[in-house]
C-alpha positions in Angstrom: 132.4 109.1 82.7 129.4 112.2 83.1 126.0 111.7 82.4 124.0 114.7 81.8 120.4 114.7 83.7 117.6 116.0 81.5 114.3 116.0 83.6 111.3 115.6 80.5 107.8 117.4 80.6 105.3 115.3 81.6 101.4 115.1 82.0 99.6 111.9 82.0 96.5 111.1 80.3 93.4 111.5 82.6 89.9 110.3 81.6 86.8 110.4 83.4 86.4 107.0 83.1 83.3 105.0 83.5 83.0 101.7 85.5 82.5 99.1 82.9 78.8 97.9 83.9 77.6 102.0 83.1 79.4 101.3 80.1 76.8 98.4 79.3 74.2 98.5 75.9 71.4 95.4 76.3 72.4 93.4 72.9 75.8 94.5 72.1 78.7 92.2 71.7 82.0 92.2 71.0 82.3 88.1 70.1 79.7 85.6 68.7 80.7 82.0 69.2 79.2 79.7 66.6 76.7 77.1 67.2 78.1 73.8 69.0 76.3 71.7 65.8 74.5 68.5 66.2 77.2 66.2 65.8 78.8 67.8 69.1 75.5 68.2 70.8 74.6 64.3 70.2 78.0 63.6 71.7 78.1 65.4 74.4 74.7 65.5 75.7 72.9 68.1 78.2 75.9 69.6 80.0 73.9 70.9 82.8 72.5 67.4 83.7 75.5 66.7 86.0 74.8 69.7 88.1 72.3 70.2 91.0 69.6 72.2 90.6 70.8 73.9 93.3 74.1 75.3 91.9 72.3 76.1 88.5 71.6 80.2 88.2 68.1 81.2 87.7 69.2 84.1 85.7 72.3 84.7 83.3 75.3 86.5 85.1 74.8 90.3 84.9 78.0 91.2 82.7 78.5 94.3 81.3 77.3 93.8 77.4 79.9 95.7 75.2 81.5 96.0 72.0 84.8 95.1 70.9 86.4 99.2 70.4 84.6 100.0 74.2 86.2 97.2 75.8 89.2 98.1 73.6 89.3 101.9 74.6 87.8 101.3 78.0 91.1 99.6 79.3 93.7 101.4 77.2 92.4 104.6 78.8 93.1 103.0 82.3 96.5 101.8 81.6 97.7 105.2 80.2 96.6 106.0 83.7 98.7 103.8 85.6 102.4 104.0 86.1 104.8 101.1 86.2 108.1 99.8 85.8 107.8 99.4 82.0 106.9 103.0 81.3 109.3 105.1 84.5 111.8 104.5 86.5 110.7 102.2 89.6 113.1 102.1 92.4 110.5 104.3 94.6 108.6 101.6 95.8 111.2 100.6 98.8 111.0 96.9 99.9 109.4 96.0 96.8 112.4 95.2 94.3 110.6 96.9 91.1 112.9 95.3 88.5 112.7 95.3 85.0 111.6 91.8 84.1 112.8 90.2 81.1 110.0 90.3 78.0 111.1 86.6 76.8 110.1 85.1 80.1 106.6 86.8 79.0 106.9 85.1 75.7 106.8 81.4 77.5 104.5 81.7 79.5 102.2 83.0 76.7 102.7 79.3 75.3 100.1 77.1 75.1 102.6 74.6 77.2 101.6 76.8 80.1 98.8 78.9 79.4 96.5 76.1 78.5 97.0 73.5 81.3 94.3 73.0 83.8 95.1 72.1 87.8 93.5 69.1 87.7 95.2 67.3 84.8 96.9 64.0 85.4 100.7 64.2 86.5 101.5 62.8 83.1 100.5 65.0 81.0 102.1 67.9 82.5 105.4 66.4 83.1 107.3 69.1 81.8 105.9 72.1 84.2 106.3 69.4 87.1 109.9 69.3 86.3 110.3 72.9 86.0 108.5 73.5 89.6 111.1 70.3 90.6 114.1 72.2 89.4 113.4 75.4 90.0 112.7 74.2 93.9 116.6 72.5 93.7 117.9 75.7 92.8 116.1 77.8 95.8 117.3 75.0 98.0 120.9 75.7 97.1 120.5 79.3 96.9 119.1 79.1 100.5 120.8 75.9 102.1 117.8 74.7 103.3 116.3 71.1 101.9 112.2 71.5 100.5 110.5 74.0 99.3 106.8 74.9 98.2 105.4 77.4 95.3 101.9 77.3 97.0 101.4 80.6 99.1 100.2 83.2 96.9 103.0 85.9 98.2 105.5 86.5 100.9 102.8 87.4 103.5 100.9 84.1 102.9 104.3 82.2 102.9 105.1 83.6 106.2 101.8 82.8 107.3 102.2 79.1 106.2 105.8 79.2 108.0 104.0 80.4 111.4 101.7 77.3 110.6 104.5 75.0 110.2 106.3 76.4 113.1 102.8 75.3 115.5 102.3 71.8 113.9 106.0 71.4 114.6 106.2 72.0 118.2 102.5 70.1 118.6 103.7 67.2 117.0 106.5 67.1 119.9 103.8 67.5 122.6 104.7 71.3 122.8 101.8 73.1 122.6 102.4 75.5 124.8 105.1 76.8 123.0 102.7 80.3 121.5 104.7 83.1 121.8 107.2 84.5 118.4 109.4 87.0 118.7 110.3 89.5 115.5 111.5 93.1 115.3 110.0 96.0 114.5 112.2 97.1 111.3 111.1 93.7 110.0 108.3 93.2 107.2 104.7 93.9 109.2 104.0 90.3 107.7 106.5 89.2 110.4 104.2 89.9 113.2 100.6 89.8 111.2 101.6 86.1 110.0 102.0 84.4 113.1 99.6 86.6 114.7 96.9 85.4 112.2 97.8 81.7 113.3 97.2 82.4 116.5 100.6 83.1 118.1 101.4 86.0 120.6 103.8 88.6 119.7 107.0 90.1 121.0 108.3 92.9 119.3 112.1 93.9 119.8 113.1 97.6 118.9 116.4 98.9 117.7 118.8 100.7 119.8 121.3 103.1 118.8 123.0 100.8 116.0 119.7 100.8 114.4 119.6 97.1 115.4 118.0 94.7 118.0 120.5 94.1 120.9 120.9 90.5 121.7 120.0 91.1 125.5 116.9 92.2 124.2 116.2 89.2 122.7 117.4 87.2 125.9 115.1 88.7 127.5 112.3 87.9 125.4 113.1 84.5 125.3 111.0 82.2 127.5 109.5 78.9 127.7 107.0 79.7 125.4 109.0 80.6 123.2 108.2 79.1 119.3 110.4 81.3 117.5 112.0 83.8 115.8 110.4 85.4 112.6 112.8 88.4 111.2 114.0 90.1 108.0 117.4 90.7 107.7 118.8 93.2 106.2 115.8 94.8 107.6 113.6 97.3 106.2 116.1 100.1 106.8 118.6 98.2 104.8 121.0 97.6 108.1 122.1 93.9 107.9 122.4 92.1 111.2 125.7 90.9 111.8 124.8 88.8 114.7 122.3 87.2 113.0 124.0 83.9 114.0 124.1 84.3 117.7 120.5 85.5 117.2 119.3 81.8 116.3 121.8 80.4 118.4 120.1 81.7 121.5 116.8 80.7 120.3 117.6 77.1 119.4 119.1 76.5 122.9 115.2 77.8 124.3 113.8 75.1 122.0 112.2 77.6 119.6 112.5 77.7 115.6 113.8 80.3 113.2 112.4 81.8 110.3 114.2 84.2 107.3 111.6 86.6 105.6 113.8 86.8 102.3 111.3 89.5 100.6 114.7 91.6 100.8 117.2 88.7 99.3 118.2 91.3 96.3 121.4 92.3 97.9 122.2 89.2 99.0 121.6 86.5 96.4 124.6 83.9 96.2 126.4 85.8 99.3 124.7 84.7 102.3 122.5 81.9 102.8 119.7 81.5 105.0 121.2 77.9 106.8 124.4 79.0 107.3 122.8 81.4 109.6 121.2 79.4 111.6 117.7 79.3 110.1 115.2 76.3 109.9 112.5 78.0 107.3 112.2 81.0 105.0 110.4 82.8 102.2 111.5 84.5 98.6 109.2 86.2 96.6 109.8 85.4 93.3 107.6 87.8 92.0 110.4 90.0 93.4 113.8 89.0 93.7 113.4 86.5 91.1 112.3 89.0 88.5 108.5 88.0 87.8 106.1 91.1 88.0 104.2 92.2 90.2 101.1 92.2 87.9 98.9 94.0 90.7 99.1 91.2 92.9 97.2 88.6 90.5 100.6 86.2 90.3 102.4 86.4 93.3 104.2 83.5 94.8 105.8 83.3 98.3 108.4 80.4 97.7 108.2 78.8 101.4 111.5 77.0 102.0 112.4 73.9 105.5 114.9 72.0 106.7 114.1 68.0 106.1 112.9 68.1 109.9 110.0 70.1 109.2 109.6 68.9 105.2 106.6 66.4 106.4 104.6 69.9 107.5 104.9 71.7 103.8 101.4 72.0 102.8 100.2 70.1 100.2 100.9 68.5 97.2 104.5 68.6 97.1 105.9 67.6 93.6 108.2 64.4 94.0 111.2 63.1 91.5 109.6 59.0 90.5 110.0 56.5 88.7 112.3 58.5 85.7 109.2 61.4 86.1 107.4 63.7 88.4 104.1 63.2 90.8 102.0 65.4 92.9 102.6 63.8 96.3 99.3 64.3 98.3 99.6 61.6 100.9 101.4 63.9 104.0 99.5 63.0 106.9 101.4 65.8 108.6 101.1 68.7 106.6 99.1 71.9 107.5 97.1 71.3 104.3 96.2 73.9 101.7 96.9 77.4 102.1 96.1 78.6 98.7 94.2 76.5 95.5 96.1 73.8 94.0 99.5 74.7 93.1 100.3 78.4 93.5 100.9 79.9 90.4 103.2 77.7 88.3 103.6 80.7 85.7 105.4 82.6 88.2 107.9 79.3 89.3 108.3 79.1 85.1 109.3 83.2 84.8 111.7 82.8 87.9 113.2 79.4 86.7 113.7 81.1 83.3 115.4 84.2 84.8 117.7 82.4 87.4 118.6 79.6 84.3 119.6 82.7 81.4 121.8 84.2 84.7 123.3 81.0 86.5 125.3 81.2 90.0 127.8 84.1 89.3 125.0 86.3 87.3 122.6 86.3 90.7 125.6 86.8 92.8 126.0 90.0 90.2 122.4 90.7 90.9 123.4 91.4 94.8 126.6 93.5 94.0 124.7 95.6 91.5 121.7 96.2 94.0 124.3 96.8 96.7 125.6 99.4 94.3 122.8 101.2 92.7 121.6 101.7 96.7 125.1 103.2 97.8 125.4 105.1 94.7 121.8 106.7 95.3 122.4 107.3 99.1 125.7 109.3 98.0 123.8 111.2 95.5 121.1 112.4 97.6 124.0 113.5 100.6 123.7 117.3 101.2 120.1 117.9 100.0 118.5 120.1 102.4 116.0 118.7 104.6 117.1 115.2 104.1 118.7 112.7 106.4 120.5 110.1 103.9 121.5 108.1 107.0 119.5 106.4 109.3 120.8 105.3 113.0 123.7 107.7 113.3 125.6 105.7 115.2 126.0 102.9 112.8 128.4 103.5 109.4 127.7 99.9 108.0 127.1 100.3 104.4 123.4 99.9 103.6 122.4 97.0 101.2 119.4 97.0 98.5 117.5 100.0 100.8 117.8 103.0 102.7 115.4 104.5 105.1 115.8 107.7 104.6 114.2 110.9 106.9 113.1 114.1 105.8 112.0 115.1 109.6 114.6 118.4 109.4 112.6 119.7 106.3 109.1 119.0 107.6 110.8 121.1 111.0 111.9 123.7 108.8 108.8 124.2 106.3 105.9 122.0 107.5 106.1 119.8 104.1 105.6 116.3 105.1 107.0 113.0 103.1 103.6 112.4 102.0 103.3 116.0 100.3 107.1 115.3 99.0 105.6 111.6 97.5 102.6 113.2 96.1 104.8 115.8 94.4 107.5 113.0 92.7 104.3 112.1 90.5 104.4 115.3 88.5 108.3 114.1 87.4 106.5 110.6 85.9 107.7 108.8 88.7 105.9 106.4 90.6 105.0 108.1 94.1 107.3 106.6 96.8 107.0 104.5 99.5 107.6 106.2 103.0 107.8 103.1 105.1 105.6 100.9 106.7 104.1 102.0 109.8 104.7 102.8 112.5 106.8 105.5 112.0 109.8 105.0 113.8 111.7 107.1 111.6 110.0 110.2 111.5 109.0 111.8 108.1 110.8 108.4 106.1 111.3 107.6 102.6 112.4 104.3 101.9 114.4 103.8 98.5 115.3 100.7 96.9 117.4 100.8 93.3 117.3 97.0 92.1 120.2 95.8 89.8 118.5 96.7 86.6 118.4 100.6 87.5 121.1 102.0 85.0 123.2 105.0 86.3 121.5 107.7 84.4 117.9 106.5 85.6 119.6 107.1 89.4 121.0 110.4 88.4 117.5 111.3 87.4 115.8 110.2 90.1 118.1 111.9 92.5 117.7 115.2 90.6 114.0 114.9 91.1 114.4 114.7 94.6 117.0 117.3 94.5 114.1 119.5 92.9 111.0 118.7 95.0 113.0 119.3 98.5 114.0 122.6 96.9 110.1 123.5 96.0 110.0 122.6 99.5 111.3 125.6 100.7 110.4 128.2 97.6 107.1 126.5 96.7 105.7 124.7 99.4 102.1 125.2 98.2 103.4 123.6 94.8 104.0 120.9 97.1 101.0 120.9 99.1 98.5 120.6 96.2 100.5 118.3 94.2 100.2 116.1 92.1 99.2 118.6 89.2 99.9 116.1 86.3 99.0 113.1 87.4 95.3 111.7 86.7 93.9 112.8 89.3 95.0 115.9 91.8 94.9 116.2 95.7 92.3 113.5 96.8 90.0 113.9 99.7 90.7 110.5 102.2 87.2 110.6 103.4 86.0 108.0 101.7 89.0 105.8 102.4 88.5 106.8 106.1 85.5 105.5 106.3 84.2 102.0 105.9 80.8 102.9 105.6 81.7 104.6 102.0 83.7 101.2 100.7 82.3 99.6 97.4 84.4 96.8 96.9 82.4 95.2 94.1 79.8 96.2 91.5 76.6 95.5 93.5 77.8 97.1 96.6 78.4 100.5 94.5 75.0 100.0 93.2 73.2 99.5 96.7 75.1 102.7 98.5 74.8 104.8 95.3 70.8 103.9 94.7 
């Protein structure tokens, strides 16, 4: 079989867009409602009366007043300004498994069923979404191994947060308070470390040695008294799977301390490994991720937070519970860490990723993995022999990589002075997203980190790879092509100086208004 790569012209649409409150007219609108009538009036009385004075505004809110074709063409404008998996190929955000997401999953979560319920309804009259969260959280226990889980934390940073919480209550309710110190690596996720950090733990970092990978007298060594766990992603962020990730949480189990799996990189490993079997006590999928829900620019994230029974009484709260032939939020956990985000989570989110795993079943997710795993390998053999580039990270280790490479372009900046960041700027004028280097700190100098999910077809990685072919060749012939890239994007080479520098931030409406008076 050949394919034949055919790179297509591309300029996107830029417009000098306004923010929508400059947009406003005093007096337009795009919708009218009608009058409530008397009969409803009599019935339902003053609805303000209930409220304090206090909470009442003195003044209508200060929306934007607009008409329904600027409201229309004000956000069509923006979207043909954004690039996404629907409209390029997406594999260039590495560690963020940008899948193509199944449009009928879309289709029932538009239902009233779902998109009309309110949090605070009575249990039984949303029976069917509580069994849908119950099932769904039966299938992510035999995915994983482990026994409860909870669709609460709004991501897989706050999920690992909640785990770090869990982990504390834990060793507190066992008179171990002093246990404060988590270990994690430093090609894990950054949530890793900022998670427990944020809960108040003290970190210990281990760093990889020349397998790429944290030795296990390293972690020995780390290992103390104090010691309340181990929070690590595996297969890393390099895509380098630990095969001693066994003896890993052996040796911290015999110190006392807990283990936890960040799972944000499960894509190559879905019905092949599971999280227990390794030794680990909690862990976290993102289902807006791995279980093919989008993204949506972070509005529906939902870090599924998964324990073993001996820390289930710690899972914040509700939990849904199977009763009496039905379902019940379960509030009464006198041992839980509480809330960590407003009532449930997202149950959308559980519904798209219930949906997804139910149309697949057990041997389509473990197809999922195998596909990833062979998209990434594919890719990594396409890219071999480009000039500048370092396909292989950690020389000394041939293990196959799994969903992700971290890949180093540190011989082209040596040769040319083009940095990744110029080479990510200049993938945008091919109507790709830009890529993702890598988190930082840079331990791999000049990186680009690549992750082809399952739903990447062959031709979309022969393209990709012949844009990267083309932009490391510019490189060398062009590099001021490079440096002033992007030149059909939106907008061109933009000056950091207002990022750099708080004092510039408007964050909302008001604030742009005060610093721009």
């Amino acid at each position: 079989m050949t394919t034949t790569t055919r790179l297509q012209p591309f300029h996107q649409a830029s417009w000098n867009q306004p923010l929508v409150f400059e947009q406003s007219t005093p007096g337009e609108r795009g919708f009218i409602p009608p009058a409530s009538g008397a009969t409803i009036e009599a019935a339902v009385g003053d609805p303000l009366a209930a409220l304090p004075a206090s909470l009442r505004r003195s003044l209508p809110p200060g929306l934007p007043e607009l008409a329904q074709p600027t409201v229309l063409r004000h956000y069509l404008r923006l979207s043909q300004e954004t690039l996404g998996q629907d409209v390029n190929i997406g594999l260039g955000l590495g560690t963020c498994t940008m899948k193509y997401s199944p449009k009928v999953n879309e289709e029932l979560v538009r239902s009233h069923k779902v998109r009309d319920l309110h949090p605070l309804q009575d249990d039984e009259t949303v029976q069917g979404l509580l069994e849908a969260m119950h099932r769904f959280e039966r299938i992510l226990c035999e995915i994983s191994g482990l026994d409860r889980f909870t669709f609460q934390p709004g991501g897989g940073s706050q999920a690992v947060y909640a785990n770090a919480r869990m982990i504390a209550a834990y060793h507190a309710a066992r008179g171990e308070s002093h246990r404060d110190e988590i270990i994690t690596t430093v090609f894990s996720h950054p949530c890793d470390g900022a998670g427990p950090a944020t809960a108040g733990f003290r970190l210990i970092t281990l760093h990889p040695g020349e397998d790429g990978l944290p030795s296990l007298e390293a972690l020995k060594a780390a290992i103390s008294e104090r010691t309340a766990g181990l929070m690590i992603t595996n297969p890393e962020d390099t895509g380098l799977f630990n095969p001693q990730i066994d003896r890993f949480t052996d040796i911290v189990h015999a110190a006392g301390g807990l283990c936890h799996y960040d799972q944000a990189n499960a894509n190559g490993i879905l019905g092949v490994t599971r999280a227990r079997e390794a030794g680990f006590d909690l862990c976290q999928f993102n289902l807006h991720k791995t279980f093919s829900s989008p993204h949506a620019s972070m509005g529906m994230p939902v870090g599924a937070s998964g324990v073993t029974s001996a820390l289930a009484p710690f899972l914040p709260t509700p939990v849904v519970e199977a009763a009496d032939g039905g379902y019940r939020l379960d509030y009464d956990r006198p041992q839980s860490i509480g809330k960590v985000r407003q009532f449930h989570g997202v149950p959308a989110t559980v519904v798209r990723s219930f949906a997804w795993v139910l149309a697949l079943g057990a041997e389509g997710l473990r197809e999922v993995a195998e596909i990833a795993v062979l998209n990434n390998n594919y890719l990594a053999h396409r890219l071999d022999g480009i000039r500048g580039l370092e396909v292989s990270f950690a020389d000394g280790n041939d293990a196959r990589r799994l969903e992700q490479v971290r890949y180093s372009w540190r011989q082209l900046n040596a040769d040319t002075g083009i940095g990744t960041i110029d080479l990510a700027r200049r993938t945008v004028d091919y109507g790709v997203q830009q890529y993702f280097p890598s988190h930082e700190p840079w331990l791999v100098e000049e990186p680009m980190t690549l992750e082809p999910a399952e739903t990447v077809s062959r031709a979309d990685l022969d393209t990709y790879a012949e844009i990267i072919t083309r932009v490391a060749a510019e490189a060398y012939d062009e590099p001021e092509t490079i440096r002033t890239a992007p030149h059909s994007s939106t907008s061109h080479f933009l000056d950091a100086a207002p990022m750099d520098d708080p004092e510039r931030w408007a964050l909302t409406w008001r604030a742009w208004r005060r610093k721009h008076a």
